[in-house]
N, C-alpha and C positions, 0 to 999 in steps of 0.2 A: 230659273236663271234668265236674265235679261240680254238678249241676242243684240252684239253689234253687227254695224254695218259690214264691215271685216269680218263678221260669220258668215256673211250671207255672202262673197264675195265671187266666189268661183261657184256656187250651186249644183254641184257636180251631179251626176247621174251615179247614184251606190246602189247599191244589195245584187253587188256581181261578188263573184270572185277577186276582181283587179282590187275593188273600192266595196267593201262589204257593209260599210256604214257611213254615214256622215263626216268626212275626214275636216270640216269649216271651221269647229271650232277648237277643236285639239291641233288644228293645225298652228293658230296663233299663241295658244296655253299649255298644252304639252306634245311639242312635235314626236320626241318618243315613245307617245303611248298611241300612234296611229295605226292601224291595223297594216297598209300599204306604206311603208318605209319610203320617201322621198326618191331616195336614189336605187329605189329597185320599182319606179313607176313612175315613166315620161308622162308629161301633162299635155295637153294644147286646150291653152283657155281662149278664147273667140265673143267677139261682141258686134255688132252691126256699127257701121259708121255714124248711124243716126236713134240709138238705141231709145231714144227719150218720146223721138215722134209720134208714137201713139199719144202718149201722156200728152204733150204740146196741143194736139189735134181734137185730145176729150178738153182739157181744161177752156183751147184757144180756137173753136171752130173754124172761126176766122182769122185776117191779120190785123195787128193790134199796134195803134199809135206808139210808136216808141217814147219810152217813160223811162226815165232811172227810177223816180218813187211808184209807178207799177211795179217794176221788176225788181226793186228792192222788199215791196208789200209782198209780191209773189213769191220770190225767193224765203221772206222771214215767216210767210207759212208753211211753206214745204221743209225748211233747216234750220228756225231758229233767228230770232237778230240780229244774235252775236254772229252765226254761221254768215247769213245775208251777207250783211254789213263787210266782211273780211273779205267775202267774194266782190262786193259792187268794188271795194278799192283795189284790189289785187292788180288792175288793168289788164289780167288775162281775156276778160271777157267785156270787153268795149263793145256800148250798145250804142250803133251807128244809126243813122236815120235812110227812113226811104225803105219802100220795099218790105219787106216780113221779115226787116231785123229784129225785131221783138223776139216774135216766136221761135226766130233761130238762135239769136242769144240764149233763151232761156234753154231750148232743148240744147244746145254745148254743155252751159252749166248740169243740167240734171245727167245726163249721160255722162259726162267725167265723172258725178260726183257718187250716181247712184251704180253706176258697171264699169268704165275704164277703172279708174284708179282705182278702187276697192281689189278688184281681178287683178288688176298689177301687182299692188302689193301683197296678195296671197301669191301670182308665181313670184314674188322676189324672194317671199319667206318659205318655199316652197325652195327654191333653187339655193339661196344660204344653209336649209338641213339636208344638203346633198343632192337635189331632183335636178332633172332635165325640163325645163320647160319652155313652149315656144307660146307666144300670143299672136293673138289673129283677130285681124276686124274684114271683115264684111262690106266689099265695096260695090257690090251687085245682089241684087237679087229680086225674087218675083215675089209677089201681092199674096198675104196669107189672109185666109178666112175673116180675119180683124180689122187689117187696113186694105182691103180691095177694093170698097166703093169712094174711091177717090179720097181729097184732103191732104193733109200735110204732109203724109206719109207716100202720096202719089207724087209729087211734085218733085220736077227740080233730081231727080234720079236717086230719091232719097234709098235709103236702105234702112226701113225702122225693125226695131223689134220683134222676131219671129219669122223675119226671113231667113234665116239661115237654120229657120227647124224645115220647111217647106224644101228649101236646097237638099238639105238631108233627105229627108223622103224623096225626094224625086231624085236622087243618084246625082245631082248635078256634079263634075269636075270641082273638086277642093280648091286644086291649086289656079284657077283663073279666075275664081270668085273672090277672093281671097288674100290679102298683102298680108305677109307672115313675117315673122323675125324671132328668132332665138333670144329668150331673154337671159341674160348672164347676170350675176350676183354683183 
């Protein structure tokens, strides 16, 4: 069976009791055949503010002249030209000059595309079969094993990818790392 992006959305931690199996993709194909019943197990799905950073940092070591046709090229590798193409006109993601707008353009696009929105719309379809769910992003945090030795993930108070497993091991306070909000249906 061929895994969408929407399976992979929320990547939960299973083989507990709460979540005993993989709930991703029965969530969006048959929510009543999920082991954990929506509305008898709160969620809190969480993502870094800067989730893409690593990726940006391995593809773009450095900062990179602002281009619409690089960052259309780059984008129609990573999603397609039809995907590309829909995003460069959208004007959500206006790639401005000056400075390492390139590589922060691009890292928006890839974290909306490959962890915000994906995780949104599993809690919204999460919270429509009856579940409580809150989303969280990650607006602090410290240097994991990956992105320590500087780059794009140091700079700028970024928060990439894997900070927020590092927070967890280390006990840090939830709620001061963290902007939360109850997502409703």
């Amino acid at each position: 069976m061929e895994r969408k992006l929407t399976d992979l959305a929320i990547r939960p931690t299973f083989g507990r009791p709460s979540i005993p199996s993989d709930p991703s993709s029965l969530l969006f194909q048959s929510p009543n055949r999920l082991s954990s019943p929506p509305n008898q197990l709160p969620i809190l799905i969480t993502s870094t503010a800067n989730e893409a950073g690593q990726i940006v940092q391995s593809l773009f070591p450095s900062p990179v002249p602002s281009s619409n046709s690089t960052l259309l090229s780059t984008l129609s590798f990573v999603v397609g030209e039809e995907r590309a193409a829909a995003l460069m006109i959208s004007g959500k993601y206006h790639l401005g000059t000056g400075g390492d707008t390139f590589r922060e353009t691009f890292e928006r696009i890839v974290t909306d595309g490959i962890w915000k929105c994906p995780a949104r719309q599993a809690g919204r379809e999460w919270a429509r079969n009856g579940g409580k769910v809150w989303v969280g992003e990650w607006t602090k945090g410290r240097a994991y094993v990956s992105n320590q030795d500087g780059g794009y993930c140091s700079e700028k108070g970024r928060v990439c990818h894997e900070v927020c497993h590092a927070l967890i091991h280390l006990g840090t306070v939830l709620t001061s790392r963290m902007i939360y909000y109850r997502l409703l249906e």
